[in-house]
C-alpha positions as CSV (number, residue, x, y, z in Angstrom):
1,X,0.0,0.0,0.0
2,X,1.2,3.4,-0.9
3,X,2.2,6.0,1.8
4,X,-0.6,8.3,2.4
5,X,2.1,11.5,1.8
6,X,2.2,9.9,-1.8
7,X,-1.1,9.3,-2.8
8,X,-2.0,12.9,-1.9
9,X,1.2,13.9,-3.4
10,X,0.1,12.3,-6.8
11,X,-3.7,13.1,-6.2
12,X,-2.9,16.8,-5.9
13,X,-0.3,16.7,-9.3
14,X,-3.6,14.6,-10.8
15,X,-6.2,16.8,-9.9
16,X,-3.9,20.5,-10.8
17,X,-3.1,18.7,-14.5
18,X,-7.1,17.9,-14.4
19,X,-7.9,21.6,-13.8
20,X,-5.1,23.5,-15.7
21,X,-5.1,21.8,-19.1
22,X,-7.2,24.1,-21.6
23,X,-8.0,26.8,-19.1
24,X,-6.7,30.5,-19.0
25,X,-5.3,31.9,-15.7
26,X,-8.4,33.1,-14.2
27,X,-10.4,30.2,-14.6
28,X,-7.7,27.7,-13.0
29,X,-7.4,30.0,-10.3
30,X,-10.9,29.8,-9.6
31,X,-11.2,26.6,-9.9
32,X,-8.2,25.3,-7.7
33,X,-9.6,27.4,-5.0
34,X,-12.9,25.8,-5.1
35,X,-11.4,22.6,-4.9
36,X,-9.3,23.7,-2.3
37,X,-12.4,25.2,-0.5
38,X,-14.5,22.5,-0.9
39,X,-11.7,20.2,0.7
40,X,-10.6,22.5,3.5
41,X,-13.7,24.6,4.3
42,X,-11.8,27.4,5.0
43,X,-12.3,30.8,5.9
44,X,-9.5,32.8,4.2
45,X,-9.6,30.6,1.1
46,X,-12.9,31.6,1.2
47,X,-11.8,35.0,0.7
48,X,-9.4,33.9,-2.1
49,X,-12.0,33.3,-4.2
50,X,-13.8,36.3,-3.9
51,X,-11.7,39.0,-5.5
52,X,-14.1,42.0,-3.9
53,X,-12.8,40.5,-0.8
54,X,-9.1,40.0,-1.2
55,X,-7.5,43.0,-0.3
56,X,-6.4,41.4,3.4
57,X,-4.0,39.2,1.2
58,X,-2.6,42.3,-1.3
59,X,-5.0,44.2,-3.0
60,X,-7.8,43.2,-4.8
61,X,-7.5,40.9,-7.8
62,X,-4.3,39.7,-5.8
63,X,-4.1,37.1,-3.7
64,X,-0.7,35.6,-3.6
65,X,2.2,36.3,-1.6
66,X,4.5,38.5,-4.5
67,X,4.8,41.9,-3.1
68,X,4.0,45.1,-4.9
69,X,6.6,47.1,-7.2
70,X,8.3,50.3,-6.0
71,X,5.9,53.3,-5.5
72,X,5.5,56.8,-4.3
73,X,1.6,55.8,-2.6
74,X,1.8,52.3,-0.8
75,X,0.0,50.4,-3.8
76,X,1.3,49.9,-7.7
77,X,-1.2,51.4,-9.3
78,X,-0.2,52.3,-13.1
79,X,-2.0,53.9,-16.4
80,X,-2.0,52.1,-19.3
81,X,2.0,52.9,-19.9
82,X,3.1,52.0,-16.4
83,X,3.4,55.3,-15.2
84,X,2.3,55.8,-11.1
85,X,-1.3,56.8,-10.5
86,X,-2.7,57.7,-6.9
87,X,-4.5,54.5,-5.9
88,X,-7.5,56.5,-4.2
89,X,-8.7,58.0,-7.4
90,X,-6.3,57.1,-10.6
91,X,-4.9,60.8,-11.1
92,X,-1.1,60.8,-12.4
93,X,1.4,61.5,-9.8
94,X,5.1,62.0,-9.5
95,X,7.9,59.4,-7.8
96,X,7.5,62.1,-4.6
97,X,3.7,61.0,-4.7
98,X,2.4,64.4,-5.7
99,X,-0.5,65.4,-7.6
100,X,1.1,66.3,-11.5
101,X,-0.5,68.1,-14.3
102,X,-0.4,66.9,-18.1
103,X,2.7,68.6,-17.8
104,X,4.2,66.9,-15.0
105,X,4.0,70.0,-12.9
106,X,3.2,69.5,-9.4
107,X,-0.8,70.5,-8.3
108,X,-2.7,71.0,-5.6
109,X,-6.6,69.9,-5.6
110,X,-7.9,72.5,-8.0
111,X,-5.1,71.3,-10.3
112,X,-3.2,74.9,-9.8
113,X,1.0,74.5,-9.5
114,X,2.2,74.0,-6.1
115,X,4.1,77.1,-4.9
116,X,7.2,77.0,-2.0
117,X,7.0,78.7,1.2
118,X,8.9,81.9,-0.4
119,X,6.0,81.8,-3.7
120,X,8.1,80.3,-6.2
121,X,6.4,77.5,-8.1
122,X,7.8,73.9,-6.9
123,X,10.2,72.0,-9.6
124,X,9.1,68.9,-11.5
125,X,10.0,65.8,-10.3
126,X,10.6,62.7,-12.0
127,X,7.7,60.4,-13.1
128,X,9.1,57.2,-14.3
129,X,7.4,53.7,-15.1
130,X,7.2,51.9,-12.0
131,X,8.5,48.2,-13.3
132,X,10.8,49.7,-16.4
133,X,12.9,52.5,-14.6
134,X,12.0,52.9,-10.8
135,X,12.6,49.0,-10.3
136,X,15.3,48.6,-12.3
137,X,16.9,51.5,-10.9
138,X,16.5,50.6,-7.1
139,X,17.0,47.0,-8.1
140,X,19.5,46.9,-10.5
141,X,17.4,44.4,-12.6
142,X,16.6,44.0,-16.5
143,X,13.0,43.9,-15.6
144,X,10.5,44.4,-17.9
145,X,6.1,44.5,-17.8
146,X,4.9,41.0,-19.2
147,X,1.9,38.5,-18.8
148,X,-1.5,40.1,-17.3
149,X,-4.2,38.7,-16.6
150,X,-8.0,40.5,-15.1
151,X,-9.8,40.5,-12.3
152,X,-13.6,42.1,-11.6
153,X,-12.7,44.7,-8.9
154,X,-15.0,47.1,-7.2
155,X,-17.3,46.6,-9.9
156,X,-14.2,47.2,-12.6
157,X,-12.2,45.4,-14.4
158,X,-8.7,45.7,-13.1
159,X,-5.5,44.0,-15.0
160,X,-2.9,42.9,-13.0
161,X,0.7,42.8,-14.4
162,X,3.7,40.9,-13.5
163,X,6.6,42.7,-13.6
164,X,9.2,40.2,-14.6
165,X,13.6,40.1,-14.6
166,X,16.1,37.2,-14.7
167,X,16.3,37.5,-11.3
168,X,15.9,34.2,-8.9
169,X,14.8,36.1,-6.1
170,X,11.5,38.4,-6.2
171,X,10.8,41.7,-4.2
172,X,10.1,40.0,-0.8
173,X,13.6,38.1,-0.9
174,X,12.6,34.9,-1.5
175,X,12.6,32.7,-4.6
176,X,11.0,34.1,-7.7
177,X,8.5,32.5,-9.7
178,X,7.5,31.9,-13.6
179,X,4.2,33.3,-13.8
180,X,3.5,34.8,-16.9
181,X,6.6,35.7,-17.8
182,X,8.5,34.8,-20.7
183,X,11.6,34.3,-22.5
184,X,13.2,32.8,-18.7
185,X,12.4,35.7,-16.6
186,X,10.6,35.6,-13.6
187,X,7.9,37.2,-11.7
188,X,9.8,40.1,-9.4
189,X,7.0,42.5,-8.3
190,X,3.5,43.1,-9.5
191,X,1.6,46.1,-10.9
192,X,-2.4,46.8,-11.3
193,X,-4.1,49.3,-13.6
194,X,-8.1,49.9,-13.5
195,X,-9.6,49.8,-17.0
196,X,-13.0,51.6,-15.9
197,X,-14.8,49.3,-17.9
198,X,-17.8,47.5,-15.9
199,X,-17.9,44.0,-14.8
Protein backbone atom coordinates (compact mmCIF):
# COMPACT_ATOMS: atom_id res chain seq x y z
CA UNK A 1 0.00 0.00 0.00
CA UNK A 2 1.20 3.40 -0.91
CA UNK A 3 2.21 5.96 1.78
CA UNK A 4 -0.65 8.31 2.42
CA UNK A 5 2.14 11.49 1.75
CA UNK A 6 2.21 9.88 -1.79
CA UNK A 7 -1.12 9.32 -2.76
CA UNK A 8 -1.97 12.87 -1.88
CA UNK A 9 1.17 13.87 -3.42
CA UNK A 10 0.08 12.34 -6.81
CA UNK A 11 -3.75 13.12 -6.15
CA UNK A 12 -2.88 16.79 -5.86
CA UNK A 13 -0.35 16.68 -9.27
CA UNK A 14 -3.57 14.64 -10.78
CA UNK A 15 -6.18 16.81 -9.94
CA UNK A 16 -3.93 20.49 -10.84
CA UNK A 17 -3.13 18.65 -14.47
CA UNK A 18 -7.07 17.93 -14.39
CA UNK A 19 -7.89 21.60 -13.84
CA UNK A 20 -5.08 23.53 -15.70
CA UNK A 21 -5.11 21.78 -19.08
CA UNK A 22 -7.23 24.15 -21.61
CA UNK A 23 -8.03 26.80 -19.10
CA UNK A 24 -6.74 30.50 -18.95
CA UNK A 25 -5.31 31.93 -15.69
CA UNK A 26 -8.40 33.11 -14.17
CA UNK A 27 -10.38 30.15 -14.61
CA UNK A 28 -7.75 27.68 -13.01
CA UNK A 29 -7.39 29.98 -10.29
CA UNK A 30 -10.91 29.76 -9.55
CA UNK A 31 -11.20 26.55 -9.89
CA UNK A 32 -8.22 25.26 -7.69
CA UNK A 33 -9.63 27.43 -4.97
CA UNK A 34 -12.90 25.80 -5.10
CA UNK A 35 -11.45 22.62 -4.92
CA UNK A 36 -9.25 23.65 -2.34
CA UNK A 37 -12.40 25.20 -0.53
CA UNK A 38 -14.55 22.51 -0.87
CA UNK A 39 -11.72 20.23 0.73
CA UNK A 40 -10.62 22.52 3.45
CA UNK A 41 -13.70 24.59 4.28
CA UNK A 42 -11.83 27.42 5.05
CA UNK A 43 -12.30 30.85 5.87
CA UNK A 44 -9.51 32.81 4.21
CA UNK A 45 -9.63 30.61 1.12
CA UNK A 46 -12.94 31.58 1.18
CA UNK A 47 -11.84 35.04 0.71
CA UNK A 48 -9.40 33.94 -2.07
CA UNK A 49 -11.97 33.29 -4.24
CA UNK A 50 -13.81 36.33 -3.94
CA UNK A 51 -11.70 38.98 -5.50
CA UNK A 52 -14.06 41.99 -3.90
CA UNK A 53 -12.82 40.49 -0.79
CA UNK A 54 -9.13 39.96 -1.24
CA UNK A 55 -7.45 43.01 -0.32
CA UNK A 56 -6.38 41.39 3.38
CA UNK A 57 -4.00 39.16 1.22
CA UNK A 58 -2.61 42.25 -1.26
CA UNK A 59 -4.98 44.16 -3.03
CA UNK A 60 -7.85 43.21 -4.78
CA UNK A 61 -7.46 40.91 -7.84
CA UNK A 62 -4.33 39.71 -5.84
CA UNK A 63 -4.10 37.05 -3.67
CA UNK A 64 -0.69 35.64 -3.57
CA UNK A 65 2.19 36.33 -1.63
CA UNK A 66 4.52 38.53 -4.52
CA UNK A 67 4.76 41.91 -3.13
CA UNK A 68 4.00 45.08 -4.89
CA UNK A 69 6.62 47.11 -7.17
CA UNK A 70 8.32 50.26 -5.97
CA UNK A 71 5.93 53.29 -5.51
CA UNK A 72 5.51 56.76 -4.27
CA UNK A 73 1.63 55.84 -2.55
CA UNK A 74 1.78 52.32 -0.85
CA UNK A 75 0.02 50.41 -3.77
CA UNK A 76 1.27 49.87 -7.74
CA UNK A 77 -1.20 51.38 -9.34
CA UNK A 78 -0.17 52.28 -13.10
CA UNK A 79 -1.96 53.90 -16.38
CA UNK A 80 -1.97 52.13 -19.28
CA UNK A 81 2.01 52.87 -19.92
CA UNK A 82 3.12 52.02 -16.44
CA UNK A 83 3.38 55.28 -15.15
CA UNK A 84 2.33 55.81 -11.09
CA UNK A 85 -1.26 56.81 -10.46
CA UNK A 86 -2.69 57.66 -6.88
CA UNK A 87 -4.48 54.47 -5.85
CA UNK A 88 -7.48 56.46 -4.21
CA UNK A 89 -8.74 57.96 -7.39
CA UNK A 90 -6.32 57.08 -10.57
CA UNK A 91 -4.87 60.83 -11.10
CA UNK A 92 -1.13 60.81 -12.37
CA UNK A 93 1.37 61.52 -9.85
CA UNK A 94 5.15 61.98 -9.52
CA UNK A 95 7.95 59.41 -7.77
CA UNK A 96 7.53 62.05 -4.59
CA UNK A 97 3.73 61.00 -4.71
CA UNK A 98 2.39 64.37 -5.69
CA UNK A 99 -0.46 65.42 -7.60
CA UNK A 100 1.09 66.27 -11.46
CA UNK A 101 -0.53 68.12 -14.34
CA UNK A 102 -0.40 66.87 -18.14
CA UNK A 103 2.69 68.57 -17.80
CA UNK A 104 4.16 66.93 -14.98
CA UNK A 105 3.98 70.01 -12.87
CA UNK A 106 3.15 69.48 -9.40
CA UNK A 107 -0.82 70.54 -8.28
CA UNK A 108 -2.72 71.01 -5.64
CA UNK A 109 -6.61 69.90 -5.59
CA UNK A 110 -7.89 72.49 -8.03
CA UNK A 111 -5.07 71.32 -10.27
CA UNK A 112 -3.20 74.86 -9.83
CA UNK A 113 1.01 74.54 -9.47
CA UNK A 114 2.16 74.04 -6.07
CA UNK A 115 4.11 77.05 -4.94
CA UNK A 116 7.16 77.03 -2.04
CA UNK A 117 6.96 78.65 1.20
CA UNK A 118 8.87 81.86 -0.37
CA UNK A 119 5.96 81.81 -3.66
CA UNK A 120 8.13 80.28 -6.23
CA UNK A 121 6.44 77.46 -8.12
CA UNK A 122 7.77 73.87 -6.93
CA UNK A 123 10.23 71.98 -9.58
CA UNK A 124 9.08 68.86 -11.53
CA UNK A 125 9.97 65.84 -10.29
CA UNK A 126 10.60 62.73 -12.04
CA UNK A 127 7.70 60.37 -13.10
CA UNK A 128 9.07 57.22 -14.28
CA UNK A 129 7.45 53.66 -15.12
CA UNK A 130 7.18 51.94 -12.00
CA UNK A 131 8.53 48.22 -13.27
CA UNK A 132 10.84 49.67 -16.44
CA UNK A 133 12.94 52.50 -14.55
CA UNK A 134 12.01 52.87 -10.82
CA UNK A 135 12.61 49.01 -10.28
CA UNK A 136 15.35 48.65 -12.26
CA UNK A 137 16.87 51.46 -10.86
CA UNK A 138 16.46 50.60 -7.06
CA UNK A 139 17.04 46.95 -8.07
CA UNK A 140 19.48 46.85 -10.50
CA UNK A 141 17.40 44.42 -12.56
CA UNK A 142 16.62 44.05 -16.48
CA UNK A 143 13.03 43.91 -15.64
CA UNK A 144 10.48 44.41 -17.93
CA UNK A 145 6.10 44.54 -17.85
CA UNK A 146 4.94 41.03 -19.17
CA UNK A 147 1.91 38.51 -18.82
CA UNK A 148 -1.53 40.13 -17.25
CA UNK A 149 -4.25 38.66 -16.58
CA UNK A 150 -8.03 40.52 -15.09
CA UNK A 151 -9.76 40.49 -12.25
CA UNK A 152 -13.63 42.11 -11.58
CA UNK A 153 -12.71 44.69 -8.85
CA UNK A 154 -14.97 47.06 -7.17
CA UNK A 155 -17.35 46.62 -9.89
CA UNK A 156 -14.17 47.20 -12.62
CA UNK A 157 -12.21 45.40 -14.41
CA UNK A 158 -8.66 45.71 -13.14
CA UNK A 159 -5.48 44.01 -15.02
CA UNK A 160 -2.94 42.90 -13.00
CA UNK A 161 0.67 42.77 -14.35
CA UNK A 162 3.72 40.93 -13.48
CA UNK A 163 6.64 42.73 -13.64
CA UNK A 164 9.15 40.19 -14.62
CA UNK A 165 13.56 40.12 -14.63
CA UNK A 166 16.10 37.22 -14.70
CA UNK A 167 16.33 37.47 -11.28
CA UNK A 168 15.88 34.19 -8.85
CA UNK A 169 14.82 36.12 -6.07
CA UNK A 170 11.55 38.39 -6.17
CA UNK A 171 10.80 41.67 -4.16
CA UNK A 172 10.13 40.00 -0.76
CA UNK A 173 13.62 38.06 -0.92
CA UNK A 174 12.61 34.91 -1.48
CA UNK A 175 12.64 32.70 -4.57
CA UNK A 176 11.04 34.10 -7.68
CA UNK A 177 8.47 32.54 -9.69
CA UNK A 178 7.48 31.94 -13.59
CA UNK A 179 4.17 33.30 -13.76
CA UNK A 180 3.46 34.77 -16.92
CA UNK A 181 6.61 35.70 -17.76
CA UNK A 182 8.51 34.80 -20.69
CA UNK A 183 11.62 34.28 -22.49
CA UNK A 184 13.16 32.85 -18.65
CA UNK A 185 12.41 35.67 -16.58
CA UNK A 186 10.60 35.58 -13.62
CA UNK A 187 7.85 37.22 -11.72
CA UNK A 188 9.78 40.07 -9.37
CA UNK A 189 7.03 42.50 -8.31
CA UNK A 190 3.48 43.14 -9.53
CA UNK A 191 1.60 46.14 -10.93
CA UNK A 192 -2.42 46.83 -11.32
CA UNK A 193 -4.07 49.26 -13.61
CA UNK A 194 -8.15 49.87 -13.49
CA UNK A 195 -9.62 49.77 -16.98
CA UNK A 196 -13.00 51.59 -15.93
CA UNK A 197 -14.75 49.26 -17.91
CA UNK A 198 -17.84 47.49 -15.90
CA UNK A 199 -17.95 44.00 -14.79
Amino acid sequence: MPRPDTFLDGAARALSTRLASGMTRKSFLGRMGGAVLAATGGAAVAAAVRPEKSEAFHFCGHIWTTGSCPNPLGLPRIDKNGFPLRPSDGHPIDNLGRAVNAEGWPVDGSGERLRSPDGDFLPRAPRTRLCEEWTNEQYGLDAVMEGAWYRCCSGQVRKLVDCCSFSRKRINGDASLTGYCFDGRRVFCVLYYDSGLKC
